[in-house]
Structure formats: structure tokens, C-alpha cells
C-alpha positions in Angstrom: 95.0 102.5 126.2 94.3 106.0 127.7 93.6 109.5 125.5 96.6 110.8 126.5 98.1 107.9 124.2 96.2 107.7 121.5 96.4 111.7 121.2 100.1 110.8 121.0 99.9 108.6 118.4 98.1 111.6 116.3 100.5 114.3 117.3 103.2 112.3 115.9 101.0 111.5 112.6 100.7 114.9 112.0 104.4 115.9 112.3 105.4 112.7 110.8 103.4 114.4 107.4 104.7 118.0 108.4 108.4 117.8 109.1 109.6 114.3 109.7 110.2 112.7 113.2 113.5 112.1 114.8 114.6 108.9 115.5 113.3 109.0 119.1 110.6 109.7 117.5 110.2 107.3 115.2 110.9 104.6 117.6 107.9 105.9 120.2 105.6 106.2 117.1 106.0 102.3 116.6 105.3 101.5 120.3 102.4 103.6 121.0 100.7 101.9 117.4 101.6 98.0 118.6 100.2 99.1 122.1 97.2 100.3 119.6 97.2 97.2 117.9 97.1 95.0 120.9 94.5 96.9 122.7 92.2 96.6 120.0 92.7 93.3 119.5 92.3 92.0 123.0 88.9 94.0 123.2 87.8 92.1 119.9 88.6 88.9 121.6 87.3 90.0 124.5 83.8 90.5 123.0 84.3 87.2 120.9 84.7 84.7 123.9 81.0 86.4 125.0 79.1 86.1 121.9 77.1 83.0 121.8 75.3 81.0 118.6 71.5 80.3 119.4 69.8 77.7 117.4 66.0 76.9 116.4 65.6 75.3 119.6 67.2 78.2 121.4 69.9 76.5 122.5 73.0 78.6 123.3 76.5 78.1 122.4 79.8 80.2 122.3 81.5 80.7 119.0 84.2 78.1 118.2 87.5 78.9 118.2 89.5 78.9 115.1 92.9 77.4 114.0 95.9 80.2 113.7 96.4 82.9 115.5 94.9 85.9 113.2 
């Protein structure tokens, strides 16, 4: 997600607590925050799949995945 967006996203914040959006609006605000939403989460997973466990013999392992989708 690029400046430009997430600048956006706080324009509309701010107007949001000023004077209300429109409907137009409204419906922009909600699909710049998923966009957000899944940008952050695919960099968290992102750095998950690299991070690796090393044990007392220095072995190295990646994390496990978990059940669910969280």
C-alpha cells in the first residue's frame, strides 16, 4: 500500500470526526482500511514463513504453522 493511500485513509478519518462522510465516502473508507488490513497482514506472514526456531544444538527450523486462519 502506497502513501498516497494510507494518507487517504487519514483524510477521511479526520472528516469522518469533523463533518461526516457521504456515502461514496463511506464506501471508499471501508476499502482503503481492508486494503490496510490485508497489506499488514501479508507482511506479518511474510516475516513469519522466515523466522526460524534454533535449538541447543543449533539446529534450525521454521516456525510451525498453526490451525485456523487468524
Amino acid at each position: 500500500m502506497n502513501q498516497e493511500k494510507i494518507d487517504r485513509i487519514n483524510e477521511l478519518a479526520r472528516k469522518a470526526k469533523s463533518e461526516g462522510l457521504t456515502e461514496t465516502e463511506l464506501a471508499e473508507r471501508d476499502a482503503l482500511r481492508r486494503e490496510y488490513i490485508d497489506a499488514v497482514k501479508a507482511s506479518l506472514r511474510s516475516q513469519l514463513d522466515n523466522t526460524y526456531i534454533v535449538d541447543a544444538q543449533g539446529n534450525r527450523r521454521p516456525l510451525k504453522k498453526r490451525g485456523g486462519n487468524r
